[in-house]
C-alpha positions as CSV (number, residue, x, y, z in Angstrom):
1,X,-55.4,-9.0,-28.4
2,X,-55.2,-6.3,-30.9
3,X,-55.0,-7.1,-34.6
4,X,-51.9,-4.7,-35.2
5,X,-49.8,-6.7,-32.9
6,X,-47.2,-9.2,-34.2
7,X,-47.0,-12.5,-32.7
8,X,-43.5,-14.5,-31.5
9,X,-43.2,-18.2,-32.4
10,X,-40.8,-20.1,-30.4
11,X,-39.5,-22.6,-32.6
12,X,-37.3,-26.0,-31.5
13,X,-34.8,-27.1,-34.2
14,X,-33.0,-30.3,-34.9
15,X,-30.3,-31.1,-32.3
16,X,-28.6,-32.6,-34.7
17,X,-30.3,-34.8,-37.4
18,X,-31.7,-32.5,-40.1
19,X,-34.5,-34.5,-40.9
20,X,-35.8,-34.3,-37.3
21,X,-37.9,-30.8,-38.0
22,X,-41.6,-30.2,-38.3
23,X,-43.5,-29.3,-40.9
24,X,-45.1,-26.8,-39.0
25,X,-41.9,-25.3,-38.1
26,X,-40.5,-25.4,-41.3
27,X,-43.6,-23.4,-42.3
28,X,-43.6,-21.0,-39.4
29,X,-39.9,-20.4,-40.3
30,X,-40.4,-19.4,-44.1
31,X,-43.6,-17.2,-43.2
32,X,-42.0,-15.2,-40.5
33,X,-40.8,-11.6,-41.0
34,X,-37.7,-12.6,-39.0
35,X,-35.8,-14.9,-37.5
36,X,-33.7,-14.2,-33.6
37,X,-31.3,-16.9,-33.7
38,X,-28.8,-17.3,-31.4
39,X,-25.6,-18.1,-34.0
40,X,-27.0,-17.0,-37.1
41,X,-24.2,-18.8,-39.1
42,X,-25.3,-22.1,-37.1
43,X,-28.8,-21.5,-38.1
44,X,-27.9,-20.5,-41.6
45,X,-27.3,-24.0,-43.0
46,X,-30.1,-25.4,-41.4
47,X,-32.3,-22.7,-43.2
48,X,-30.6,-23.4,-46.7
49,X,-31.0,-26.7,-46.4
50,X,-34.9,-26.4,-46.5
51,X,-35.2,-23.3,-48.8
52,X,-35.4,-20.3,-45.8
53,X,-34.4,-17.0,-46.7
54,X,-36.1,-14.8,-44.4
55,X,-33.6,-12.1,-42.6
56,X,-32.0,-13.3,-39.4
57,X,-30.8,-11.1,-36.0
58,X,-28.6,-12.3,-33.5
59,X,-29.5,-12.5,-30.2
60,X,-27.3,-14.6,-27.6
61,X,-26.5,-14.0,-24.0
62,X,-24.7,-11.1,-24.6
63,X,-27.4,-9.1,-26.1
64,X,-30.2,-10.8,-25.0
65,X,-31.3,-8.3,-23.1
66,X,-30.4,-5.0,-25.6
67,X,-32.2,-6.9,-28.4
68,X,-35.3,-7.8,-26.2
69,X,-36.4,-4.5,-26.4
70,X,-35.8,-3.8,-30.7
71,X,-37.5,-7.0,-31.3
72,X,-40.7,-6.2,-29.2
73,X,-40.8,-3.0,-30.8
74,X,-41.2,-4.7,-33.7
75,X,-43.8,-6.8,-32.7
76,X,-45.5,-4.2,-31.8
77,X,-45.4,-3.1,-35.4
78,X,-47.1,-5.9,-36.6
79,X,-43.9,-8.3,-37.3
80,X,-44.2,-12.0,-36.8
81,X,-40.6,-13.3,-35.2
82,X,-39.3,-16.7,-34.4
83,X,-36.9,-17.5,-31.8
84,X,-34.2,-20.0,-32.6
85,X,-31.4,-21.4,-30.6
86,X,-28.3,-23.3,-32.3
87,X,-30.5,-27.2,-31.5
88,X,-33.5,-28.0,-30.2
89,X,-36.2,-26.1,-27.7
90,X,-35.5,-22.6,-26.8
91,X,-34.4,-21.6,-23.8
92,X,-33.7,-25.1,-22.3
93,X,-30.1,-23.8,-21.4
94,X,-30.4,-21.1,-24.0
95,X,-30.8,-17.5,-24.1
96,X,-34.4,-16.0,-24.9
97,X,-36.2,-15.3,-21.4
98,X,-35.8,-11.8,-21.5
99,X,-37.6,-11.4,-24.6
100,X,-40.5,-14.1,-23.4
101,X,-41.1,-12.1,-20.3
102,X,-41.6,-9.0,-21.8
103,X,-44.0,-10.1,-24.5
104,X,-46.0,-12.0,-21.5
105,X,-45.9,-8.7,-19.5
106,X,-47.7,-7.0,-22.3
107,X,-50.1,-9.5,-23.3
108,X,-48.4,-10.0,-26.8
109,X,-49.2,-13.6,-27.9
110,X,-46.1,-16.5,-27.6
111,X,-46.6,-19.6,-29.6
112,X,-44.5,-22.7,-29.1
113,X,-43.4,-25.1,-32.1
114,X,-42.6,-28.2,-30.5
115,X,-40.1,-30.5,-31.1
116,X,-36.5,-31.2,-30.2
117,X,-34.9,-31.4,-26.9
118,X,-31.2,-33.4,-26.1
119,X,-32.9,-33.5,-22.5
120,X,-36.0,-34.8,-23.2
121,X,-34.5,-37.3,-26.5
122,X,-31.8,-38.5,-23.4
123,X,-34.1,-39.5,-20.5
124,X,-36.3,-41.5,-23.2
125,X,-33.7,-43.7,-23.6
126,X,-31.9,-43.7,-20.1
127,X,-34.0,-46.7,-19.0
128,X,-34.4,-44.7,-15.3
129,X,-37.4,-43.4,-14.0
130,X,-38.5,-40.9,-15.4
131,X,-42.2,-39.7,-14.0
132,X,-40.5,-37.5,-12.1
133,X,-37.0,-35.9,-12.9
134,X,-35.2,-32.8,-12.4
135,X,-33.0,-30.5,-15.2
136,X,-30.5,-29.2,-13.2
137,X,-28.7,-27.0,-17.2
138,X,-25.0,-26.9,-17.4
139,X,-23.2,-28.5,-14.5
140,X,-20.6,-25.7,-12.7
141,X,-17.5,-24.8,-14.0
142,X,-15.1,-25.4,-10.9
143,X,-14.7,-28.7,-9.4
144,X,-15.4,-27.4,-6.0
145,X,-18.6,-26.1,-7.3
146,X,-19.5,-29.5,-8.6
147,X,-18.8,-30.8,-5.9
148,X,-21.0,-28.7,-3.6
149,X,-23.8,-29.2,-6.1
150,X,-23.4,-33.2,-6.5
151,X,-23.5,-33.4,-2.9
152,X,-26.6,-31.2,-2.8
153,X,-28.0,-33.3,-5.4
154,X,-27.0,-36.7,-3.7
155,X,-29.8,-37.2,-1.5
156,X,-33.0,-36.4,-4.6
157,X,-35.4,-39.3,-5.1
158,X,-36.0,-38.7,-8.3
159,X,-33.8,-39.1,-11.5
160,X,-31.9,-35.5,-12.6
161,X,-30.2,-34.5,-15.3
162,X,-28.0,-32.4,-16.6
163,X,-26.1,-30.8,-19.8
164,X,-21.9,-31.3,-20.0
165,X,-19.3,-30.4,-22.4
166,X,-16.3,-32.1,-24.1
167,X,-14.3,-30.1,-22.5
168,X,-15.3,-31.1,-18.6
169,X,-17.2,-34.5,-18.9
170,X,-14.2,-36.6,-17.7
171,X,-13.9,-34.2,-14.5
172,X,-17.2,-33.9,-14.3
173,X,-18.2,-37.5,-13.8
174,X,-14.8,-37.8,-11.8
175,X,-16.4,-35.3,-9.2
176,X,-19.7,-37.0,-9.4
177,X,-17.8,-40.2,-8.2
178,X,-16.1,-38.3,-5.0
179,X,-19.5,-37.3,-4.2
180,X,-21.7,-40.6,-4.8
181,X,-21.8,-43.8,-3.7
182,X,-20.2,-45.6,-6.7
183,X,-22.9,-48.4,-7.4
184,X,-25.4,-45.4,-8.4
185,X,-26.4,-45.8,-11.9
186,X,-25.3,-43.0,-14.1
187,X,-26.4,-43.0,-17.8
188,X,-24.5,-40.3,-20.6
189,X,-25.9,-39.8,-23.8
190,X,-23.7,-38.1,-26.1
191,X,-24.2,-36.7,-30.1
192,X,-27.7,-37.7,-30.2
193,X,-29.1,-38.0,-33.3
194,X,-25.6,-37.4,-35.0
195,X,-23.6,-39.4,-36.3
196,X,-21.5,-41.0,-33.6
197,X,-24.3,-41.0,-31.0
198,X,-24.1,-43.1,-28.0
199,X,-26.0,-43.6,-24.5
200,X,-23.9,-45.3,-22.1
201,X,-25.2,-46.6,-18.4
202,X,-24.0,-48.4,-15.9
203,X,-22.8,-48.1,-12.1
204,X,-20.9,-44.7,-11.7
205,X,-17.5,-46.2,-11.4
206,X,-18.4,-48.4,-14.6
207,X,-19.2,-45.5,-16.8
208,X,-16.4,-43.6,-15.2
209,X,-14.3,-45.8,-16.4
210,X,-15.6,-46.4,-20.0
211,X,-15.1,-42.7,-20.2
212,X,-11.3,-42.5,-19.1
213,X,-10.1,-45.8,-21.4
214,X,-12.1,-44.1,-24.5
215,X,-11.1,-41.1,-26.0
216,X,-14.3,-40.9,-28.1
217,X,-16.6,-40.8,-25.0
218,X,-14.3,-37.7,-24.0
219,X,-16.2,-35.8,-27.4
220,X,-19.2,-33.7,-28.5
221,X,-22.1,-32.8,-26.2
222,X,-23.4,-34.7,-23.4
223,X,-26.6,-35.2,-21.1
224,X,-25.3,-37.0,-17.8
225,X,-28.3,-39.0,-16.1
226,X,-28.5,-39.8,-12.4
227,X,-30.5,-41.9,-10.6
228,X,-32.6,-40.4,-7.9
229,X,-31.2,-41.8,-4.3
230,X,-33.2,-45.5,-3.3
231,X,-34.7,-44.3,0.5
232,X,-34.5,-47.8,2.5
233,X,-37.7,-48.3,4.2
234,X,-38.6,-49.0,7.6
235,X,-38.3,-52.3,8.9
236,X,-39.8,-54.1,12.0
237,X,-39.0,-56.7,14.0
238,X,-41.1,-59.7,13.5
239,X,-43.0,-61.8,16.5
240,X,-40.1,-64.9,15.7
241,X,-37.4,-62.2,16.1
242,X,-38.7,-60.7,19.2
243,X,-39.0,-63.8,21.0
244,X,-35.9,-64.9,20.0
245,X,-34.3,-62.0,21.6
246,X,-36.5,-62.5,25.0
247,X,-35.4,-66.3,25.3
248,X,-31.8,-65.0,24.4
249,X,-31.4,-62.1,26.9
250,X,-32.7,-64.5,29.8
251,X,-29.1,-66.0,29.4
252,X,-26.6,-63.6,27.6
253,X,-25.5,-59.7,27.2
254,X,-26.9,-57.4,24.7
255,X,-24.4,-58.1,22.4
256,X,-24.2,-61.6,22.4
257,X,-28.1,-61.8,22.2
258,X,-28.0,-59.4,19.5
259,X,-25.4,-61.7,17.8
260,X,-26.8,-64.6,18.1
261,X,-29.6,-63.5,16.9
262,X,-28.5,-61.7,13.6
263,X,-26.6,-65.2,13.3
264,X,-30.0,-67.0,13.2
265,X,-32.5,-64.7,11.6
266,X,-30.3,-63.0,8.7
267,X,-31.7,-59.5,10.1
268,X,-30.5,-56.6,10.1
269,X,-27.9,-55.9,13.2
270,X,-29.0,-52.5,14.3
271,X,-32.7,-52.8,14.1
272,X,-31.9,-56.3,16.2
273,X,-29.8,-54.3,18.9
274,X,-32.8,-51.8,18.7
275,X,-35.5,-54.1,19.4
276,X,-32.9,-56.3,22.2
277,X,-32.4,-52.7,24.1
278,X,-36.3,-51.8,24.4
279,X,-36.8,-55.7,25.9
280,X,-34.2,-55.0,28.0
281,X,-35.7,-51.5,29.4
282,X,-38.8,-53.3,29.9
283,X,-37.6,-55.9,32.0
């Protein structure tokens, strides 16, 4: 890479506890030439607090794409920029790829400063698997487009997540209930690292409820946690339960066979009446 070109440094930033940034983010944030943030009064306080005075641009989803193309000019130049959303990791939900792609297009370096994420901070403490898990961003505006994406969603094996506002949580999670079985366990964490933070899970209809009695867990921002979909597996008759049924069927219908023999074994009725309709083909 050429020695004229600037460099971009995509830098996370507390989501909400000031004390939660890097040194070496706090470092790459004082030697920069400039700072893209996306609310530049937001990210003003946050820069006061530790000494920053570098200049600041704005660049949100509305001009994302305008300012892409004034900042890479300036990398070009020779500027070192960093890219700053309001809290934590850019562009997890927050405006910044169009800027990224066009620095990778060119070959112009892009350096990450890790460190905060609500998603990542949330699923750490969700107690639900989490080796697998999918970030599914904001959650859609309508309820009938929640709903179409819940029941999408319903089926996944794996845990997914995704971000809500104050504003929609309560219908949100009520359109999660239509959509889920209501023993799935759901788990919201809202405020982290603030103040009032709290992680809340439970059976859907539980936390449902917690969040229609209490006004509080109606405020602030929110991760909503589901649990991926439990896949029953395959069961077999045994020897004991496929003689039963033989000796059974000598005397009596399907269905009183079948009966009998859920009666006695415990197991399952359809994988019974399964097994009871292949003897009976047989003989």
């Amino acid at each position: 890479m050429s020695a004229e070109l600037g460099k971009l440094y995509v830098v996370a930033t507390p989501i909400g506890n000031l004390a939660d940034i890097s040194f070496r983010a706090v470092e790459v944030l004082k030697g920069v030439d400039l700072i893209a943030a996306e609310d530049t009064r937001h990210v003003r306080m946050l820069l006061a607090h530790y000494g920053i005075h570098n200049k600041l641009v704005s660049l949100h989803q509305h001009n994302e794409e305008k300012i892409a193309g004034s900042l890479l000019e300036k990398i070009r130049s020779g500027l070192t920029i960093a890219l700053v959303s309001d809290a934590g990791t850019p562009l997890i939900s927050d405006p910044g790829l169009p800027l990224i792609r066009r620095l990778r297009e060119e070959g112009i370096e892009v350096s990450p400063i890790p460190g905060p994420c609500a998603l990542i901070a949330a699923l750490s403490v969700s107690a639900l698997p989490v080796s697998r898990f999918s970030f599914e961003g904001f959650a859609p505006r309508t309820a009938s487009e929640r709903k179409a994406f819940f029941k999408e969603k319903s089926s996944s094996q794996a845990t997914w997540a995704f971000y809500e506002s104050s504003h929609r949580i309560l219908a949100s999670l009520s359109d999660l209930a239509e959509m889920l079985p209501p023993e799935r366990r759901v788990v919201i964490a809202r405020e982290l690292t603030k103040l009032h933070e709290t992680v809340v899970g439970d059976r859907l209809d539980r936390v449902l409820a917690i969040v229609e009695w209490d006004e509080n867990m109606r405020k602030g921002e929110f991760v909503v946690m589901v649990e991926g979909a439990t896949v029953e597996k395959e069961q077999a008759v045994t020897p004991e339960q496929h003689k039963l049924l033989s000796v059974l069927l000598r005397e009596c219908s399907i269905k009183t066979a079948v009966d009998m023999a859920v009666e006695i074994t415990g197991a399952r009725k359809k994988l019974l009446y399964q097994a009871a309709l292949a003897i009976a083909e047989r003989e």
